[in-house]
C-alpha positions in Angstrom: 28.1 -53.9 -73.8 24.5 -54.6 -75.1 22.8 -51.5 -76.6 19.1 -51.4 -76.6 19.1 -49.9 -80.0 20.9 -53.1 -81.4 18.4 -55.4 -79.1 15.1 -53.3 -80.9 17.0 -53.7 -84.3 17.3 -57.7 -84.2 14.0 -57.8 -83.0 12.3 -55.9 -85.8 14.4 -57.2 -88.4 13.2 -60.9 -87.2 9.8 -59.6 -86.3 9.3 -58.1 -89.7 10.4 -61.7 -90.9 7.5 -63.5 -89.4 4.9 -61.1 -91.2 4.7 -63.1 -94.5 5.2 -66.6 -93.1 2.2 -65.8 -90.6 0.2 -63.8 -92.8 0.3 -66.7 -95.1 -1.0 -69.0 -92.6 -3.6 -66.3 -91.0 -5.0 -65.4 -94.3 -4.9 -69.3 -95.8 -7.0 -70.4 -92.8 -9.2 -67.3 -93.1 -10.2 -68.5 -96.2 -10.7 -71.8 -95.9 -12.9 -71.5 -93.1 -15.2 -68.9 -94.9 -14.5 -70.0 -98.4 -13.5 -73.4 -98.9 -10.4 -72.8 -100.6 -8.0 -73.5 -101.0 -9.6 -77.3 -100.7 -6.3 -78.2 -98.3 -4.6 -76.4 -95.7 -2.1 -79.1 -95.7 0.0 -77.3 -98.5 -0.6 -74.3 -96.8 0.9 -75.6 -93.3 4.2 -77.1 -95.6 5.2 -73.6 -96.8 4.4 -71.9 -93.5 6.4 -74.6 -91.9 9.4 -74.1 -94.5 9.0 -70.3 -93.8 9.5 -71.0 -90.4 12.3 -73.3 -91.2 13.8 -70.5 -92.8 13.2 -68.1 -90.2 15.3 -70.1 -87.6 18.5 -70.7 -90.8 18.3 -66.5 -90.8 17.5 -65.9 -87.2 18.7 -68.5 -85.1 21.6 -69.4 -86.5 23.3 -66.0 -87.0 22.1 -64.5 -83.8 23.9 -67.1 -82.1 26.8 -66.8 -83.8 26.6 -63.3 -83.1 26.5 -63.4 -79.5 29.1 -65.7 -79.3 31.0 -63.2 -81.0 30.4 -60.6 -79.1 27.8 -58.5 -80.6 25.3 -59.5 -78.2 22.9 -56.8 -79.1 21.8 -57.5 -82.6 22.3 -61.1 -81.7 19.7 -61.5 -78.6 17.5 -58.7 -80.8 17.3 -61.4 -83.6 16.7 -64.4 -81.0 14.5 -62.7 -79.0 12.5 -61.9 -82.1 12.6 -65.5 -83.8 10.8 -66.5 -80.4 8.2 -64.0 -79.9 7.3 -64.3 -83.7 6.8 -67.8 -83.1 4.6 -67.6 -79.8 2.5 -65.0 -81.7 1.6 -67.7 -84.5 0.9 -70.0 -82.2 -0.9 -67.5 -80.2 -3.1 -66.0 -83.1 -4.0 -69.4 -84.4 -5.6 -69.7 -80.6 -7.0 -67.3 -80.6 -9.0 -67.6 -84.0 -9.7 -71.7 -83.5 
């Protein structure tokens, strides 16, 4: 049985997960476009990519094993989450190109 209340859960707990890793990113560009600086965005990309490395090794990975186990709510929540976190990043940096 999937309960809502476990689906909302995952998705906040990855949801709330994506806030630094594409604040970073948001706020880095932000100010390299108005302030020059940092001089790179390159090292910027590398820790929002690591972020989002490590978003999938705490999202991914134990939502699937989740619903394989039979907790399917918390388990889609967290997938579900991982992926719309993700489309919003790419979405946001769109939308401010």
């Amino acid at each position: 049985m999937v309960r809502p209340g476990h689906i909302a859960a995952g998705i906040g707990i990855a949801l709330a997960g994506h806030l630094p890793a594409s604040g970073l990113w948001l706020s880095s560009y932000y100010t390299f476009v108005h302030d020059a600086s940092p001089d790179s965005l390159f090292m910027v990309d590398c820790l929002v990519v690591l972020l989002q490395l490590a978003m999938f090794a705490s999202c991914a990975v134990p939502g699937s094993v989740l619903v394989l186990r039979g907790d399917r709510g918390l388990g889609l929540g967290l997938l579900f989450g991982w992926v719309t976190g993700i489309i919003a990043l790419v979405v946001g940096t769109a939308l401010i190109q």
